[in-house]
LOMAR-448256 format. One record per residue (C-alpha): y, x negated, z. Coordinates in nm, 3 decimals, m for minus. Layout:
! residues N
NODE     north      east        up
NODE         Y         X         Z
...
END
This chain:
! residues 253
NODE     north      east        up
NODE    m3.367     5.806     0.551
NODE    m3.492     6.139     0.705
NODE    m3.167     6.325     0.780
NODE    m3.362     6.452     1.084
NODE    m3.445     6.137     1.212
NODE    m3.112     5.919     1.124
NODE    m3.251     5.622     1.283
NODE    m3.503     5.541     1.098
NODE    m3.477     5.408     0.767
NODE    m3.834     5.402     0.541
NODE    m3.867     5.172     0.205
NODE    m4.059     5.338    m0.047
NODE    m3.923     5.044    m0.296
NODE    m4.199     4.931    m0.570
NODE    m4.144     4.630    m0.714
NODE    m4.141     4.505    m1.037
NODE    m4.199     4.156    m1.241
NODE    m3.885     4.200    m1.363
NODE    m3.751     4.144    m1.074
NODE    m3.918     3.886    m1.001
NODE    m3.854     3.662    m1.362
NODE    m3.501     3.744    m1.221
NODE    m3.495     3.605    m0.943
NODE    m3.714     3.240    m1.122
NODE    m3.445     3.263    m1.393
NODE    m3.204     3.225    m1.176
NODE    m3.354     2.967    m0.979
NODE    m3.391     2.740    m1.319
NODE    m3.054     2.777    m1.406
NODE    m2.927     2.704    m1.101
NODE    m3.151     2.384    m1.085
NODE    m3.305     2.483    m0.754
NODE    m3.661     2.286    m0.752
NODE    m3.981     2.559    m0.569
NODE    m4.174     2.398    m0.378
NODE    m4.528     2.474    m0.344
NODE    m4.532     2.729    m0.051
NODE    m4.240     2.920    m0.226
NODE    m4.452     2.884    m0.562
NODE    m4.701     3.102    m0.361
NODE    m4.510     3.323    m0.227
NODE    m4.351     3.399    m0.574
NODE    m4.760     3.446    m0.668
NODE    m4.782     3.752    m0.459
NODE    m4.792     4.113    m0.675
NODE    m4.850     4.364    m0.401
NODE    m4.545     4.600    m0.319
NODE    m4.454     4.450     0.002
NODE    m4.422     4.093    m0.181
NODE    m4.195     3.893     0.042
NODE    m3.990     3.719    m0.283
NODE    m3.866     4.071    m0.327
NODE    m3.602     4.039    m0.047
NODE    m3.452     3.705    m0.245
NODE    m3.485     3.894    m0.585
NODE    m3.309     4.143    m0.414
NODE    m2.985     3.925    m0.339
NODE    m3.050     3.781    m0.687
NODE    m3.009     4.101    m0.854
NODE    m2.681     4.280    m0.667
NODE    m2.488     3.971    m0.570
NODE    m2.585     3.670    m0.840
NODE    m2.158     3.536    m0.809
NODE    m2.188     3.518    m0.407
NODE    m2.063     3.171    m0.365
NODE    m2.282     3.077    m0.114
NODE    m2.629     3.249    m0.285
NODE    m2.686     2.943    m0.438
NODE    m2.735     2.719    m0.086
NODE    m2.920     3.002     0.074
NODE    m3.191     3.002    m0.194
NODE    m3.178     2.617    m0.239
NODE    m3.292     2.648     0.157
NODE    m3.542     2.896     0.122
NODE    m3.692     2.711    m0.120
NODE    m3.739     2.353     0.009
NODE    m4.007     2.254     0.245
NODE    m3.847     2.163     0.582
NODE    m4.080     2.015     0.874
NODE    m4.338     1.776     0.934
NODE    m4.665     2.012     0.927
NODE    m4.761     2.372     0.876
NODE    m4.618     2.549     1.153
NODE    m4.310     2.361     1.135
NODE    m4.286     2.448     0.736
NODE    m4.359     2.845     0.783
NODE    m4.154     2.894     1.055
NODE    m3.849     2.734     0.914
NODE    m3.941     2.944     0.593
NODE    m3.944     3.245     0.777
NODE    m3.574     3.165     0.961
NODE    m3.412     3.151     0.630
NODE    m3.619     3.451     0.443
NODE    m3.508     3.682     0.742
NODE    m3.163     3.661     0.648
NODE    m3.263     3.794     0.305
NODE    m3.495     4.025     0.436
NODE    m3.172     4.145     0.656
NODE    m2.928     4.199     0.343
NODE    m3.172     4.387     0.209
NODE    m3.222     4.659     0.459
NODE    m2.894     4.676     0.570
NODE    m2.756     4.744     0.231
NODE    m3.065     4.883     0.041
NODE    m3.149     5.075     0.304
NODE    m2.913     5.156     0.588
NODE    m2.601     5.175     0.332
NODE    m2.400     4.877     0.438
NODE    m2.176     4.719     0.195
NODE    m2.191     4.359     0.161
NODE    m1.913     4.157     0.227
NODE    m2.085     3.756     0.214
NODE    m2.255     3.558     0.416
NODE    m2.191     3.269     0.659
NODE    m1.844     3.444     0.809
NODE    m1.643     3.408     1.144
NODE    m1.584     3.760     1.318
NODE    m1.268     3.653     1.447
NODE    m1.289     3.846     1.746
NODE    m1.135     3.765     2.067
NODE    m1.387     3.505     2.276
NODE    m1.568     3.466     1.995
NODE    m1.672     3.100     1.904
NODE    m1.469     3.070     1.567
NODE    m1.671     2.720     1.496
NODE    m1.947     2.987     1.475
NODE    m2.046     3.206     1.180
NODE    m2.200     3.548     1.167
NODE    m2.513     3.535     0.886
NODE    m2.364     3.829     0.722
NODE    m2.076     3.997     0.687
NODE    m2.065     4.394     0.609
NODE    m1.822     4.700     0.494
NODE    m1.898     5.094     0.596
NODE    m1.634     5.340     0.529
NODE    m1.321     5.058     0.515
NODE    m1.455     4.882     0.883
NODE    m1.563     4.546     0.911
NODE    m1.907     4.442     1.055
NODE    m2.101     4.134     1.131
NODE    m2.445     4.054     1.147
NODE    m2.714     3.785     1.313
NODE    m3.049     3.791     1.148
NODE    m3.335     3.669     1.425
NODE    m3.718     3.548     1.389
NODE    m3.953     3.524     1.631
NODE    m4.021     3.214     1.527
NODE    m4.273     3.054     1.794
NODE    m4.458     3.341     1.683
NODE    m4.537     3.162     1.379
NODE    m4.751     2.891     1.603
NODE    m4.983     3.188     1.694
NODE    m5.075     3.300     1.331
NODE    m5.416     3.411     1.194
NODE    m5.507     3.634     0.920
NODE    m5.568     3.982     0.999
NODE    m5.951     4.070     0.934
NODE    m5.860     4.435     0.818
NODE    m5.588     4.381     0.565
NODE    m5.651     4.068     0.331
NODE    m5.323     3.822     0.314
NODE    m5.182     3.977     0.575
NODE    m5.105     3.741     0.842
NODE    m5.087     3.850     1.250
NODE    m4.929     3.707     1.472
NODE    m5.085     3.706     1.887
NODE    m4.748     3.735     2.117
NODE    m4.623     3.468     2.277
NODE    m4.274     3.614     2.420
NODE    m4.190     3.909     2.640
NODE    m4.062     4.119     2.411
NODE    m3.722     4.201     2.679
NODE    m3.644     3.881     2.773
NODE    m3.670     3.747     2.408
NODE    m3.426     4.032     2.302
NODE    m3.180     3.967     2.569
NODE    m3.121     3.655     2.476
NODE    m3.093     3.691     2.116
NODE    m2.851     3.968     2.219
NODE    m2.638     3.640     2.493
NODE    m2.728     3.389     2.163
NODE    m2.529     3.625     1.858
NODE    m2.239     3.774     2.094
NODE    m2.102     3.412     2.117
NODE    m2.044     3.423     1.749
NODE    m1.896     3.826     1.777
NODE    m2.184     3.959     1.595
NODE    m2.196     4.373     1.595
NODE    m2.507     4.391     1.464
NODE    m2.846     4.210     1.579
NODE    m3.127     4.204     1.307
NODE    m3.452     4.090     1.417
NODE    m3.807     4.116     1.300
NODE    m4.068     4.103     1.505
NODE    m4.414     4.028     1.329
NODE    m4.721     4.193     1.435
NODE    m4.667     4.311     1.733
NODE    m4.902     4.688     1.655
NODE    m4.649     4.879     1.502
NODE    m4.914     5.072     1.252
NODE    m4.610     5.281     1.088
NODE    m4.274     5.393     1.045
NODE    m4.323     5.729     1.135
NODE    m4.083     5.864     1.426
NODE    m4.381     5.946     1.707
NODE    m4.554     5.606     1.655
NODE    m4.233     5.456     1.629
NODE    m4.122     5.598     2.029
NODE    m4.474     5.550     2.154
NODE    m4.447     5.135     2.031
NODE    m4.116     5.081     2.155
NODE    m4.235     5.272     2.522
NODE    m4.507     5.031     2.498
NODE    m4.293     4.684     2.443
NODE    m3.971     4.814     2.644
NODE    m4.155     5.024     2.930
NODE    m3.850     5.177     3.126
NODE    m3.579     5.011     2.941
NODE    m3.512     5.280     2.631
NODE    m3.301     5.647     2.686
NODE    m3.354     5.848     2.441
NODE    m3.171     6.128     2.246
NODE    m3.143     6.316     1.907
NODE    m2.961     5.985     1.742
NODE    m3.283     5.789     1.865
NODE    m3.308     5.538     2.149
NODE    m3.066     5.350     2.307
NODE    m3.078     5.061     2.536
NODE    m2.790     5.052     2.800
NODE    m2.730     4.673     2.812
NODE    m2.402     4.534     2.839
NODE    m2.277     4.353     2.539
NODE    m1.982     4.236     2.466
NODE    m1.971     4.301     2.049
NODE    m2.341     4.388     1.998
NODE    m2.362     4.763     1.935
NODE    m2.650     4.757     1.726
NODE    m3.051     4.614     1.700
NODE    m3.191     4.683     1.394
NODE    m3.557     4.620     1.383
NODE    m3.665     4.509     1.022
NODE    m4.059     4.556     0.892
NODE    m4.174     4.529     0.560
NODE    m4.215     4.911     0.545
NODE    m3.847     4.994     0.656
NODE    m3.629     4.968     0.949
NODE    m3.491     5.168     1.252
NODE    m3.228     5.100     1.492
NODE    m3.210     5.040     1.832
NODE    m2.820     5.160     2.017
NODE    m2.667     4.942     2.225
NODE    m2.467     5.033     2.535
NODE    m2.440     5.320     2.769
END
């Protein structure tokens, strides 16, 4: 993080294959069958290799009870054809992708996953993804895909293996409603990531100018970054997550 620009949150992580024998060591002991798109996935070596967010979890929390189910997920094809099978990928890698930049690189502390927030009007037959510690306070987190995104995918010409994704949602609306969708469950934080929507970096000008562009005359902004002044009742936070970093959106007026 630059201490100039406390919002934003860069990952200058490089991966290694020890990391990632890890992460398939504990998948063998643990019984937990890859099938073939996560056997591809585990085939990528370039620094922004999405098994790193897994390996991540793998390496800092191997006794969390419930690590076990989440991986068993990730790693099972779910749906009837292609789209169906990434997106549902992507749903469950976002909430690793999520503990990862919240702890790694915001400095969160985790405290589990699949947690009620117990707060008043909160749905308690409704768990938060994750579940948090900063400085002895409690916080809970949703972690969001744009999933219908997936149905739009193509490979980007300019950068091979990457994949880009053409829009399908109002980038507002969709938030708003992720913001309605995790409040029910008391969430304070809202993680989202939002695939290829022109955001060429992580540096702070670019950064403002892309956010101007996708929330025209919805952002304030001030020395902590920008803030959105929509009313939520728990959500104080949107953290935007990219496979270069992450930066944070403020909540409320």
């Amino acid at each position: 993080m630059n201490p100039l620009c406390p919002w934003i949150f860069k990952d200058d992580l490089r991966i290694s294959t020890a990391d990632r024998d890890l992460l398939c060591l504990y998948l063998r002991n643990h019984n937990i069958v890859l099938d073939e798109h996560f056997k591809k996935a585990l085939g990528d070596d370039n620094d922004l290799a999405w098994w790193w967010y897994p390996a991540f979890a793998v390496k800092h929390f191997p006794s969390d009870p419930v690590l076990v189910k989440k991986l068993s997920l990730l790693c099972r094809i779910r749906g009837s054809n292609d789209n169906d099978i990434e997106r549902n990928y992507q749903n469950q890698l976002v909430e690793f992708h999520a503990l990862y930049a919240c702890v790694a690189l915001i400095g969160y502390q985790f405290d589990g996953w699949d947690k009620p927030s117990g707060k008043t009007g909160a749905d308690l037959q409704k768990n938060c993804d994750l579940a948090f510690t900063k400085n002895k306070e409690k916080f809970f987190a949703d972690a969001k895909d744009c999933s219908s995104e997936i149905l739009s995918q193509d490979e980007n010409p300019q950068h091979r293996g990457m994949i880009h994704y053409t829009p399908k949602v109002e980038l507002n609306t969709w938030m708003k409603n992720l913001i309605k969708n995790v409040e029910q469950k008391g969430a304070d934080i809202l993680v989202c990531h939002t695939p290829g929507w022109g955001l060429t970096s992580l540096d702070e000008p670019t950064i403002k100018q892309w956010l101007d562009s996708i929330l025209p005359s919805v952002l304030s902004w001030g020395k902590n970054g920008p803030r959105w002044p929509i009313e939520s009742k728990s959500v104080s936070q949107i953290v935007i997550i990219k496979r270069g970093g992450c930066f944070i959106i403020q909540t409320g007026k």
